[in-house]
C-alpha positions in Angstrom: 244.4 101.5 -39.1 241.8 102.1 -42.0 243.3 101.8 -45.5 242.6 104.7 -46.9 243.4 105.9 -50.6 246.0 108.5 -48.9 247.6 104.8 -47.1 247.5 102.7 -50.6 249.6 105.7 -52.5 252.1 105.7 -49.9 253.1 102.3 -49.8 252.6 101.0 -53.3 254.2 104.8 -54.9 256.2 106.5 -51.8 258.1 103.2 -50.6 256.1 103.0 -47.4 255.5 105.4 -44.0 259.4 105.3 -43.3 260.5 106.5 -46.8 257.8 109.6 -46.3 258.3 110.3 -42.8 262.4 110.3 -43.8 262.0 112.8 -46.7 259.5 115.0 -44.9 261.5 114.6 -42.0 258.7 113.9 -39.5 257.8 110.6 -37.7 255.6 107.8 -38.7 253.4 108.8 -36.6 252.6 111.8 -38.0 252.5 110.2 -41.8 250.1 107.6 -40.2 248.2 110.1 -39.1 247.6 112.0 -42.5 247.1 108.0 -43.8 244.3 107.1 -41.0 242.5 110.7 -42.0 242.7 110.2 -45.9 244.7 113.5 -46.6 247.0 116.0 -46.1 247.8 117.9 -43.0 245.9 121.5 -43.9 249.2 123.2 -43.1 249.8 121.8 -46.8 247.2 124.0 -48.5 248.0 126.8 -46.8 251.6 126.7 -48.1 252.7 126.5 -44.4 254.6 123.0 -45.4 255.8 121.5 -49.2 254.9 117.5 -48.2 253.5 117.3 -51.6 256.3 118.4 -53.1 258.8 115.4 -51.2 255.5 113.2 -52.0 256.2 113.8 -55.5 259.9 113.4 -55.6 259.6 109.6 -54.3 256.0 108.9 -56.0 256.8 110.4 -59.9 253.3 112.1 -59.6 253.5 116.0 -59.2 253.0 118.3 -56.3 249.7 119.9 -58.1 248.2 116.2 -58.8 249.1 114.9 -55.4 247.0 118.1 -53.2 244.4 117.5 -55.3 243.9 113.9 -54.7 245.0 114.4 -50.9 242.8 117.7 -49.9 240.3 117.2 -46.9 237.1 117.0 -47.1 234.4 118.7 -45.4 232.7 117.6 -42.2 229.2 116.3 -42.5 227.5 118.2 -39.6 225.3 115.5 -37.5 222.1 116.5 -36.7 
């Protein structure tokens, strides 16, 4: 798996995949998978899901900070 910046805030401010996927209450899997793609799941910016919210209860950092860090970014087109 890539490190992204998503992967470094998780482990050195979140206590690792296992403390995020416990508080969101999803597997590692799924936290790697926000991890190997840099950002949050887009359900989070649609206020489907709060994961920034339980992201900020273990990492100190707020909810607002965290989705702004963590939002996806657009997809170059190839030509």
């Amino acid at each position: 798996m890539q490190e992204t910046q998503l992967k470094v805030f998780i482990d050195k401010n979140c206590g690792g995949v296992k403390a995020v996927a416990d508080k969101t209450n999803l597997t590692s899997r799924a936290v790697y998978k926000w991890a190997t793609k840099g950002s949050l799941p887009r359900t989070e910016f649609s206020d489907e899901t709060k994961y920034a919210e339980d992201l900020s209860d273990l990492s100190g950092f707020s909810a607002s900070e965290i989705k702004e860090m963590f939002k996806p970014q657009p997809q170059l087109e190839e030509a």
